[in-house]
C-alpha positions as a Markdown table, in Angstrom:
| # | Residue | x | y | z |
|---|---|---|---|---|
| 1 | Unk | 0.0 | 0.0 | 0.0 |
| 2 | Unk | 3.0 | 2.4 | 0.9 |
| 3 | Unk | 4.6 | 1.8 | -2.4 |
| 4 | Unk | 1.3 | 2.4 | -4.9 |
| 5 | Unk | 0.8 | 5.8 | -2.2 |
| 6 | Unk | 4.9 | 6.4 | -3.4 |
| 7 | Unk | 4.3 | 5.8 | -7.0 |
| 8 | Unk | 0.9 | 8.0 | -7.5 |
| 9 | Unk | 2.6 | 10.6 | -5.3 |
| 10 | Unk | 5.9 | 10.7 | -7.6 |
| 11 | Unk | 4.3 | 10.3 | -10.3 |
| 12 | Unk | 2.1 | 14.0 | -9.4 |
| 13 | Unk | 5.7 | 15.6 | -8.7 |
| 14 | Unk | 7.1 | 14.5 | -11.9 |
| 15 | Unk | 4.1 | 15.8 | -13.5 |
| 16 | Unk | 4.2 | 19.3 | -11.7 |
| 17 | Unk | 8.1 | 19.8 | -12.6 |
| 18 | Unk | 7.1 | 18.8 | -16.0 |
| 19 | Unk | 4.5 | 21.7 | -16.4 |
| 20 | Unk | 7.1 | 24.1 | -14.4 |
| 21 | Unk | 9.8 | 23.2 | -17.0 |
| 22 | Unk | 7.3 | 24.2 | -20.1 |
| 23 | Unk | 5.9 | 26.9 | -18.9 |
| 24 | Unk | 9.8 | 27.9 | -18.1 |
| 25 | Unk | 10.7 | 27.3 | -21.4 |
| 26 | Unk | 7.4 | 29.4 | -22.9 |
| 27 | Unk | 8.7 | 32.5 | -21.3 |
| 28 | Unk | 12.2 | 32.1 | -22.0 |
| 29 | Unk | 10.9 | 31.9 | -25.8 |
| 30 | Unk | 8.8 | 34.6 | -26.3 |
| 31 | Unk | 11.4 | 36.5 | -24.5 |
| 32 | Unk | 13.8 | 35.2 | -27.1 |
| 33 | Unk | 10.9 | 36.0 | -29.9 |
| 34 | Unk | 10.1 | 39.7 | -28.9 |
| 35 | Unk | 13.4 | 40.5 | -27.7 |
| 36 | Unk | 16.3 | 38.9 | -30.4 |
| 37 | Unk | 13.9 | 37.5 | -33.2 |
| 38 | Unk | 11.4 | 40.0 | -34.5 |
| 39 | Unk | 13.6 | 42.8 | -34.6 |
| 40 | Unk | 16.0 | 41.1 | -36.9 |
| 41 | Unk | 13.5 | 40.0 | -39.0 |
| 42 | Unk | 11.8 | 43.6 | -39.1 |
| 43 | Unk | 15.6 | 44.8 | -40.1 |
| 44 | Unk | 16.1 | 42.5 | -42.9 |
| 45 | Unk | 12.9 | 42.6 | -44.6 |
| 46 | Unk | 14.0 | 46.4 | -44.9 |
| 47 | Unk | 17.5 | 46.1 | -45.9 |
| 48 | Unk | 16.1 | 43.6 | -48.8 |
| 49 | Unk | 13.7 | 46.0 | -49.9 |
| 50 | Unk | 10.1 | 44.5 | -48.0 |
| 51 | Unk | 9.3 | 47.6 | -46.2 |
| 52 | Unk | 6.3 | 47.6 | -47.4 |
| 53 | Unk | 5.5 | 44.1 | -45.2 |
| 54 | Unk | 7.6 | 45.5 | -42.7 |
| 55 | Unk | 5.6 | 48.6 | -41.8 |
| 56 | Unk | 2.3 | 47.0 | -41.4 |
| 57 | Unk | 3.9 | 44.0 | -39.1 |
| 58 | Unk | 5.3 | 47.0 | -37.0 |
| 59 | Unk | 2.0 | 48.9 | -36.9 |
| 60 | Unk | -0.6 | 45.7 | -36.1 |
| 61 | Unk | 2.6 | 45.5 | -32.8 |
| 62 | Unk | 2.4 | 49.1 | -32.5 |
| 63 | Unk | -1.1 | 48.7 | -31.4 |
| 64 | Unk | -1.5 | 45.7 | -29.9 |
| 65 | Unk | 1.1 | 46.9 | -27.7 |
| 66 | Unk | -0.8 | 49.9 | -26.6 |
| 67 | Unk | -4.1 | 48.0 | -26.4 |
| 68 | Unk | -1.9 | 45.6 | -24.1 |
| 69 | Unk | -1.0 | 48.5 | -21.8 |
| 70 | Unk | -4.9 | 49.8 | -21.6 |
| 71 | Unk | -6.5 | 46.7 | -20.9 |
C-alpha cells in the first residue's frame, strides 16, 4: 500500500516539474521571440527592400502593444 501511495505521489511531482519546465521554457521563448527575433526580422525585410511588409507587421505591434497596456 505504501509503495502504490509512493508511486501516485511521484508520479504528481514528476508531472508538476514537467509543467514548471514548459511553462519555463514558454517564457524564456517569447522573451527570445520579442526581444532577439522579431527585430532582426523587421531589419532585414527592410535592408532587402520588403518595407512595405515590414511597416504593417510593425504597426498591427504598434497597437497591440498599446491596447496591451490599456486593458
Amino acid at each position: 500500500m505504501v509503495i502504490v501511495i509512493f508511486s501516485v505521489l511521484m508520479l504528481w511531482f514528476l508531472f508538476k516539474v514537467f509543467t514548471i519546465g514548459l511553462d519555463a521554457a514558454w517564457g524564456i521563448t517569447k522573451i527570445l521571440f520579442i526581444g532577439v527575433l522579431l527585430p532582426v526580422i523587421l531589419i532585414v525585410l527592410v535592408i532587402v527592400g520588403f518595407i512595405y511588409i515590414a511597416l504593417p507587421i510593425l504597426f498591427i505591434l504598434f497597437v497591440f502593444s498599446l491596447l496591451k497596456k490599456i486593458f
